[in-house]
C-alpha positions as CSV (number, residue, x, y, z in Angstrom):
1,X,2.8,27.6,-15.5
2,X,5.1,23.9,-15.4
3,X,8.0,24.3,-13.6
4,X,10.4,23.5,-17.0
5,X,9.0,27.3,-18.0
6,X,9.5,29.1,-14.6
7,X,13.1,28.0,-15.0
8,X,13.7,29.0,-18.7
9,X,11.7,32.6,-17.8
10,X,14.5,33.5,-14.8
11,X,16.8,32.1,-17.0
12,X,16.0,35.0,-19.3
13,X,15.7,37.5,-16.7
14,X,19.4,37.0,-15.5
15,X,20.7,37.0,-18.9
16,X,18.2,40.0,-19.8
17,X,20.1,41.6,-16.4
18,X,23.6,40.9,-17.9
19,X,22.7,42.5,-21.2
20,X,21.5,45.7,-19.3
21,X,24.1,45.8,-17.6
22,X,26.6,45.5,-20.8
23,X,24.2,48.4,-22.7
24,X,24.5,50.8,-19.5
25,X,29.0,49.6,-19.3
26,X,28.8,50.7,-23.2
27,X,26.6,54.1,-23.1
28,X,27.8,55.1,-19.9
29,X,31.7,54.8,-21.0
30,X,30.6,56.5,-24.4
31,X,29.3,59.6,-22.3
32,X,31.4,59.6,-19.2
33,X,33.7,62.7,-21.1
34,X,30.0,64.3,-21.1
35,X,29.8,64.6,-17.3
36,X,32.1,62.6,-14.8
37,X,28.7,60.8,-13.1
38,X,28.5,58.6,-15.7
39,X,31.4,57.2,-14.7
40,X,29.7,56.1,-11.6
41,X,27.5,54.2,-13.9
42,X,29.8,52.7,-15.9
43,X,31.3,51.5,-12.9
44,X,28.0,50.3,-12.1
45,X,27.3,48.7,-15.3
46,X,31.2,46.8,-15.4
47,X,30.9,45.7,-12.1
48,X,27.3,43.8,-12.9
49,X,28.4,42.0,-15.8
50,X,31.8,40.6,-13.7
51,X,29.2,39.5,-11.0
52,X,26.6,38.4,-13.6
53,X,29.2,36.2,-15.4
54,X,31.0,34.9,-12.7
55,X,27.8,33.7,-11.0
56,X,26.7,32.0,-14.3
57,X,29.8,30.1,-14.6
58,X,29.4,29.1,-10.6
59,X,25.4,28.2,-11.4
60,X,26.7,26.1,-14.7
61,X,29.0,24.9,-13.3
62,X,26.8,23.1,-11.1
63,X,25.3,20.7,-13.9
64,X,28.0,20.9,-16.9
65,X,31.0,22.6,-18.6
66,X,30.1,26.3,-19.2
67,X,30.2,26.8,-22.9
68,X,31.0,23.6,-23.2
69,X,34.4,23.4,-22.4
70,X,36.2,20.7,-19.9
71,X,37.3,23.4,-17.9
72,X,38.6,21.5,-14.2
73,X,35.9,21.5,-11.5
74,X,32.9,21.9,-13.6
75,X,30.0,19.7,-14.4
76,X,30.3,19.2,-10.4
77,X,27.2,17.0,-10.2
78,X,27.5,14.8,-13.0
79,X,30.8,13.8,-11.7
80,X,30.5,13.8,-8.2
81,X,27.4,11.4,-9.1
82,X,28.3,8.7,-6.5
83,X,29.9,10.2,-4.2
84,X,27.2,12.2,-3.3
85,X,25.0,9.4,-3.6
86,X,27.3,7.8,-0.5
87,X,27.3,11.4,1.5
88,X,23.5,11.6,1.3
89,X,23.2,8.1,1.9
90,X,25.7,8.0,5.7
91,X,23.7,11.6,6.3
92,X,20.5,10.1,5.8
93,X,21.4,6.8,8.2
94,X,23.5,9.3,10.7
95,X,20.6,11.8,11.2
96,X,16.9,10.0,10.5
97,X,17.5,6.5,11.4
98,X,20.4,6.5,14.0
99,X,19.1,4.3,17.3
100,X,18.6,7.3,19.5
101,X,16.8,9.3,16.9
102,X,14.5,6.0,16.4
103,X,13.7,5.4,20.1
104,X,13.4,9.2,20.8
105,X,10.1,9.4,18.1
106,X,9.2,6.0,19.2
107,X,9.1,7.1,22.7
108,X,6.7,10.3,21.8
109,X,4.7,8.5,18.9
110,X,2.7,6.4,21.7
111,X,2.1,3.0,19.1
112,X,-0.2,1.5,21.3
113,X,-2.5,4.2,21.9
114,X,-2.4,5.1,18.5
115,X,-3.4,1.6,17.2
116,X,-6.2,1.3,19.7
117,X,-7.6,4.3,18.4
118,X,-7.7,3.1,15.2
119,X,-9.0,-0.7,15.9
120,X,-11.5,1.2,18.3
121,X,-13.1,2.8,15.1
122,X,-15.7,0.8,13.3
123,X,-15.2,2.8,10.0
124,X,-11.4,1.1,10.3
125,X,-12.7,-1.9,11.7
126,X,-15.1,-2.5,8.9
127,X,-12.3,-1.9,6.4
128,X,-9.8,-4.2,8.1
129,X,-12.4,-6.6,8.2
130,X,-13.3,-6.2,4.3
131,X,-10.2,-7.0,3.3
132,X,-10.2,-10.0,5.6
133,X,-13.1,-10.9,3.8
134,X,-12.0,-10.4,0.9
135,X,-8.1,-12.4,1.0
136,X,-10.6,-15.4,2.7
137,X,-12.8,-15.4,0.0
138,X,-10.2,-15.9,-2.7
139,X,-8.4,-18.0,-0.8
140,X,-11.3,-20.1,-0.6
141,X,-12.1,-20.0,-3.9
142,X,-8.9,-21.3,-4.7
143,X,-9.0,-23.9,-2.7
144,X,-12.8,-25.2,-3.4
145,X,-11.1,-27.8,-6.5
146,X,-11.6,-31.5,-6.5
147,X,-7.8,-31.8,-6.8
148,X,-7.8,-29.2,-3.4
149,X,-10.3,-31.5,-1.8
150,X,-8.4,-35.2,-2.6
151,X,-5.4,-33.7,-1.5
152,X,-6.8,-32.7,1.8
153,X,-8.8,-35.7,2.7
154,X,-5.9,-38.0,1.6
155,X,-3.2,-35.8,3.7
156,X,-5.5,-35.6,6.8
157,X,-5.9,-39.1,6.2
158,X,-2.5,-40.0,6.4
159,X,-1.6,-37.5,9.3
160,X,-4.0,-39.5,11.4
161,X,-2.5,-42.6,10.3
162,X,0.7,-41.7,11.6
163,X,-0.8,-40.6,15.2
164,X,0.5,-42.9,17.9
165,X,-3.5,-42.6,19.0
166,X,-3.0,-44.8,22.3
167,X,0.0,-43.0,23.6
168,X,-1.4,-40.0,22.5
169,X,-4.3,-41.2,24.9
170,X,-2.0,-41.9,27.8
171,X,-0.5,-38.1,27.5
172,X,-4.3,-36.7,27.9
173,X,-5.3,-39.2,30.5
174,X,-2.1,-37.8,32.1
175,X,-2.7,-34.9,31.7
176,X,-6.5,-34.7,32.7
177,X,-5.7,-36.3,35.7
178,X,-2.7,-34.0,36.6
179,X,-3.9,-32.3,40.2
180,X,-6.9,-34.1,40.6
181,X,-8.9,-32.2,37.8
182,X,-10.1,-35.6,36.6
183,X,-12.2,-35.4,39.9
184,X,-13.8,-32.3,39.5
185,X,-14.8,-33.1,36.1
186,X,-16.6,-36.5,37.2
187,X,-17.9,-34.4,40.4
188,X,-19.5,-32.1,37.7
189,X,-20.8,-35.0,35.5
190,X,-22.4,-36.7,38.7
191,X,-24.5,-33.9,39.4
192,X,-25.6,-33.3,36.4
193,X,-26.8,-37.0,36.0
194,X,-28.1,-36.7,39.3
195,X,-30.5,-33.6,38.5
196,X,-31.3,-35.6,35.0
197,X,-32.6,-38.8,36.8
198,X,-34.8,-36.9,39.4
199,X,-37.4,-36.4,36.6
200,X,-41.2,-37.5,37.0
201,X,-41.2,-37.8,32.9
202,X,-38.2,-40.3,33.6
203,X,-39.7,-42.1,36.5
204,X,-42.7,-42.5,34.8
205,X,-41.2,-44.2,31.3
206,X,-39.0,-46.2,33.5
207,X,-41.8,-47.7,35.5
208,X,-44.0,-48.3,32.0
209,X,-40.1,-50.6,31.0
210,X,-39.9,-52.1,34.2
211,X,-44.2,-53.2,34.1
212,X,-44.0,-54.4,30.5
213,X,-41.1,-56.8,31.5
214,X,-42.4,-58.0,34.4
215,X,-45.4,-60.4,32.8
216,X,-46.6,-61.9,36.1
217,X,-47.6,-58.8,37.4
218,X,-49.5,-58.3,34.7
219,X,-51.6,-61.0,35.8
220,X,-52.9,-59.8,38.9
221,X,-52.7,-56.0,38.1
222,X,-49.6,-55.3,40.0
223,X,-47.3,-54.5,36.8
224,X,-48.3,-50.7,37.5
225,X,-48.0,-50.6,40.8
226,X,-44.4,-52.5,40.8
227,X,-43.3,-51.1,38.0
228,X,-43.5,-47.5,39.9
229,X,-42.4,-48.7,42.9
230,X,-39.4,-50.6,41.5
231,X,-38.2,-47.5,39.4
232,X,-38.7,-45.4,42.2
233,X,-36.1,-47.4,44.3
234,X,-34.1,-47.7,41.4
235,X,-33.9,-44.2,40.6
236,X,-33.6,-43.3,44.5
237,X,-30.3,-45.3,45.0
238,X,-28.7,-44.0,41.9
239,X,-29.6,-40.8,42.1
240,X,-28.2,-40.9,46.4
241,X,-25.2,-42.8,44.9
242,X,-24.4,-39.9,42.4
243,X,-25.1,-37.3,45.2
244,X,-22.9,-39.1,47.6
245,X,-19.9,-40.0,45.2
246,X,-20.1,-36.2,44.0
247,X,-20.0,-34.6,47.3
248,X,-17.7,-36.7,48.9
249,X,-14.0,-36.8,47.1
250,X,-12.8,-39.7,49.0
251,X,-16.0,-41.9,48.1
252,X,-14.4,-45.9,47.4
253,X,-16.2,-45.6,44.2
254,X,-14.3,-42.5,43.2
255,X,-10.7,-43.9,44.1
256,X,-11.8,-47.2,42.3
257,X,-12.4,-44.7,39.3
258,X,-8.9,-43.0,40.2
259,X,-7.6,-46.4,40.1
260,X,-8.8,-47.5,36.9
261,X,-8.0,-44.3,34.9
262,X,-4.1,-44.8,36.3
263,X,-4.1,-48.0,35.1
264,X,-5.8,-47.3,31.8
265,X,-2.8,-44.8,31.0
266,X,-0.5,-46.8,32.0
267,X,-1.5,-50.2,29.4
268,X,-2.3,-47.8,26.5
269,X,1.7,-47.1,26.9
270,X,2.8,-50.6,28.0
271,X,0.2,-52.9,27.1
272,X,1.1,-54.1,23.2
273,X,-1.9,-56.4,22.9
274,X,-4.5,-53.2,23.8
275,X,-1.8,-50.7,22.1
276,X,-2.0,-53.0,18.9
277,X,-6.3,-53.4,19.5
278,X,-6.4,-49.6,19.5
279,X,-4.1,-49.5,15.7
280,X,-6.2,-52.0,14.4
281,X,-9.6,-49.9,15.4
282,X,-7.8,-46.3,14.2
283,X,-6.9,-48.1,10.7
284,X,-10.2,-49.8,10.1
285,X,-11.7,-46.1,10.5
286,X,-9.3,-44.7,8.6
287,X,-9.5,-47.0,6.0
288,X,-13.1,-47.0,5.5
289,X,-13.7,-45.7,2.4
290,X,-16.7,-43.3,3.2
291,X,-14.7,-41.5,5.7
292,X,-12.4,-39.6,3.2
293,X,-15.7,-39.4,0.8
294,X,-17.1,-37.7,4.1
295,X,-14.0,-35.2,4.2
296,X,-13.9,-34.4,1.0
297,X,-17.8,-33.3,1.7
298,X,-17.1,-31.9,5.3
299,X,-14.4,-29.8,3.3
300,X,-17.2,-28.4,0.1
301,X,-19.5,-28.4,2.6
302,X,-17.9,-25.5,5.1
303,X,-15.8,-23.7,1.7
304,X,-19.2,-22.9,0.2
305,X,-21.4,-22.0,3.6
306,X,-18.4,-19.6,4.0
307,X,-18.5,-18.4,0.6
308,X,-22.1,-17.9,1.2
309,X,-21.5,-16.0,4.1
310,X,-19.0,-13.8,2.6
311,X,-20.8,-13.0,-0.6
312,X,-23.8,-11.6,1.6
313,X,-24.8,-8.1,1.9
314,X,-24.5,-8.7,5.8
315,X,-22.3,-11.5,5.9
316,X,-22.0,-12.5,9.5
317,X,-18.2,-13.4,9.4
318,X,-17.3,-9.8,8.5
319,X,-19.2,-8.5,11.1
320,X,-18.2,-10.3,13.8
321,X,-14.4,-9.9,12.7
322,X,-15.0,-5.7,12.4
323,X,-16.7,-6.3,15.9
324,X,-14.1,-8.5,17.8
325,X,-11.4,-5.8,15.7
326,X,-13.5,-2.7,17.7
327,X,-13.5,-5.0,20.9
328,X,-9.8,-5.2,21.3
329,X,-9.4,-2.0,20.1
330,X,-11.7,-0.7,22.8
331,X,-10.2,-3.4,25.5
332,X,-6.4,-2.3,24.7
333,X,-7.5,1.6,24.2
334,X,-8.8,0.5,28.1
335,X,-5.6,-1.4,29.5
336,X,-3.0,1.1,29.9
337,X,-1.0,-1.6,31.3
338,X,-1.1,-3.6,27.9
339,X,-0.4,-0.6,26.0
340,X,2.9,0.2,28.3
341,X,3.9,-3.6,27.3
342,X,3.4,-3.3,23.6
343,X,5.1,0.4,22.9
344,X,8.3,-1.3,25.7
345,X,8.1,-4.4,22.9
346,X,8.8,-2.0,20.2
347,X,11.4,0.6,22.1
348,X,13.2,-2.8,22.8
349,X,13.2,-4.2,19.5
350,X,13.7,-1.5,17.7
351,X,17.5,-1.2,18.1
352,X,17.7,-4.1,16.9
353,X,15.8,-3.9,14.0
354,X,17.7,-0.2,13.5
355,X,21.7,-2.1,13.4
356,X,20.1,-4.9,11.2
357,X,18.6,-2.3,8.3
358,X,20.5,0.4,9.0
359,X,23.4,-0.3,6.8
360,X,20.9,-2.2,4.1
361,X,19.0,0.9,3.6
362,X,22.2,3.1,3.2
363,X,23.9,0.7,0.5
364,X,20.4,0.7,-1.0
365,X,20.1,4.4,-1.8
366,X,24.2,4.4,-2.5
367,X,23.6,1.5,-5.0
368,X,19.9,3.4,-6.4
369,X,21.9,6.6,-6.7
370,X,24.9,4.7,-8.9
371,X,22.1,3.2,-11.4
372,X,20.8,6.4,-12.1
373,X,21.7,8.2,-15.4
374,X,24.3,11.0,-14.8
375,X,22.2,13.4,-17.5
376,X,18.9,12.7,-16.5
377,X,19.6,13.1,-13.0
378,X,21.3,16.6,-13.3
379,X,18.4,17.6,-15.8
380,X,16.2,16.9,-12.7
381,X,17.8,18.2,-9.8
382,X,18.5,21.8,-12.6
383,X,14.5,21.6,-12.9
384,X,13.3,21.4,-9.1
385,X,16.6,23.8,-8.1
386,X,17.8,25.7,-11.2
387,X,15.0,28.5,-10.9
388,X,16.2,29.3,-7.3
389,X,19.8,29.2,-8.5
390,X,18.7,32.0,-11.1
391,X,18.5,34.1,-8.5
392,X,21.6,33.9,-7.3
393,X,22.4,35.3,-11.2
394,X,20.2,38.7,-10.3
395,X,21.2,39.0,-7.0
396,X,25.3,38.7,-8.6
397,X,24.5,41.1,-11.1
398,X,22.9,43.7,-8.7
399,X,25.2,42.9,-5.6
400,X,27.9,43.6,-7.9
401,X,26.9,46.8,-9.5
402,X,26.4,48.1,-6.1
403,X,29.8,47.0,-5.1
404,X,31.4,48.4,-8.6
405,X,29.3,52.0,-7.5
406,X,30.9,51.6,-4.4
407,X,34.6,51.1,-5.4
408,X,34.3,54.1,-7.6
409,X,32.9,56.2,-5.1
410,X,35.8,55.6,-2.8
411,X,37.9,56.2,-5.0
412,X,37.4,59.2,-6.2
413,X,36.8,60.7,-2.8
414,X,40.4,59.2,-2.0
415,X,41.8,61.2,-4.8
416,X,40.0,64.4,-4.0
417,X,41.2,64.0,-0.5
């Protein structure tokens, strides 16, 4: 049974009370000369239909004018519209979202942990990763247009054409050499040439370049023999040179390659005639025309092997996004330390964020409240509450028979005392 028919049957019960109550006031005052108890009910039955009406007007008088009259203080609701609209709104503010109330759940709701959790499971990470997918693909989409692709080449284009590329240069040579990391760098290149040029396969092609150069050799049979023995030494004293210069940091050849580097930055900054060579080179590229033919390609090119990817029943961009999701889901669920640093975030911003809403959200509901149509509204709160407010018709009808009884009794016992 709806609702709208729960309220119309209790609104029949109370006035089916009232009725009863009239019936039993009329045939109990018809035969109280009979025998004096039904003057008890009489009483009974008077006193019900003063509590049923007066408890109808109050429940009426709730949502309109009872009988339809502009009697004052009726029709509460409908005219006390916005102003209840403001007390609900301060009472909301005051008691859900003030700043202590807001830090106190925050405190206990344990964000962090909770969020791990749910990154941690691969049913969520497979669904945050889905939609991933799926926002990347139509973004992609989107952007796969020959107009998309022009644009991009021609903006790249010009972004790199506005690149100071040899000071740029200076800053990363700076940089690179900041603390001597320059050095370990070329310490690690060294060794690996090093291990690269000890190679019998190397030794053995070098000797074969060093023997067909060498024609006079060739005429005695010694282009062989010299050919091996030449790329041998060869090979020996670069291969000691790379060992030495890598294993010793204060090699001559190393602070001649310290040297050089310094100076390097410092004429890419101050140098005009290699600053203006180094334009010159970075325009020529950049004005080739198959370089912005080859980004506009490069661009297709990845869009649609990522479309591809995406499209596939196990695309391998979704699952390594749901897997790196489960991994710092797992990793956070793991670092207690990182999880005490994100929920202190949140308790610190969220006062913050508390002042800065609190007062939107109240004139929000207070200005939500206003737009709303007196009628409807009171139709609405009469069907959600109106049944329950019935009751309060019964219970005046019985409570006041019982009280009418009462009143009757007593005072007839006065009179016989």
């Amino acid at each position: 049974m709806s609702a709208p028919s729960d309220l119309d049957r209790m609104k029949w019960t109370a006035l089916g009370l009232l009725a009863a109550a009239a019936v039993l006031y009329v045939g109990a005052t018809l035969l109280e000369p009979r025998h004096a108890a039904w003057g008890y009910a009489a009483a009974f039955g008077e006193a019900a239909m003063v509590g049923a009406i007066a408890d109808w007007f109050a429940v009426v008088a709730l949502f309109g004018h009872p009988l339809g009259l502009p009697i004052p203080h009726t029709a509460i609701i409908p005219a006390n519209k916005d102003r209840i609209g403001r007390n609900l709104a301060s009472f909301l503010c005051a008691h859900f979202l003030g700043t202590e109330q807001v830090l106190d759940k925050l405190r206990r709701f344990g964000a962090a942990r909770r969020l791990a959790d749910w990154l941690a499971e691969r049913r969520h990470a497979e669904q945050l990763a889905g939609h991933a997918s799926a926002v990347l693909r139509y973004a992609l989409r989107s952007f796969d247009d020959e107009r998309v692709r022009r644009f991009v080449g021609a903006a790249l284009i010009e972004q790199l054409g506005r690149i100071d590329v040899a000071r740029l240069g200076a800053q990363l040579i700076e940089v690179a050499t900041a603390e001597g990391r320059h050095q370990a760098v070329l310490a690690s290149v060294l060794r690996r040439l090093r291990a690269v040029l000890d190679d019998d396969d190397l030794k053995q092609r070098v000797a074969e370049l060093i023997a067909a150069e060498v024609k006079v050799l060739r005429v005695v049979g010694l282009d062989e023999l010299a050919g091996r023995y030449a790329a041998a030494k060869m090979l020996a004293g670069l291969i000691r040179l790379m060992g030495e210069m890598a294993d010793d940091p204060a090699h001559p050849l190393r602070g001649k390659f310290d040297r050089y580097v310094g100076e390097l930055a410092v004429r890419l900054q101050d140098d005009a005639t290699l600053r203006a060579r180094v334009e010159d080179v970075k325009h020529a590229l950049l004005g080739h025309a198959p370089l912005a033919a080859f980004l506009q390609a490069l661009w297709s090119d990845l869009v649609s092997a990522v479309e591809r990817d995406l499209d596939a029943e196990a695309s391998v961009l979704r699952s390594h996004t749901a897997a790196a999701v489960m991994a710092v889901g797992e990793r956070l669920r793991a670092d207690e330390a990182m999880q005490d640093w994100i929920d202190q975030q949140l308790l610190d911003a969220a006062p913050r964020w508390v002042e800065q809403y609190r007062e939107q959200i109240r004139l929000y509901i207070v200005t939500r409240v206003q737009a709303w149509n007196a009628g409807e509204m009171t139709q609405e709160l009469e069907r959600n509450i109106g049944r329950d407010l019935q009751f309060i018709r019964i219970n005046g009808t019985l409570v006041g028979g019982l009280v009418g009884l009462a009143i009757h009794a007593a005072t007839h016992l006065l009179k016989a005392t």
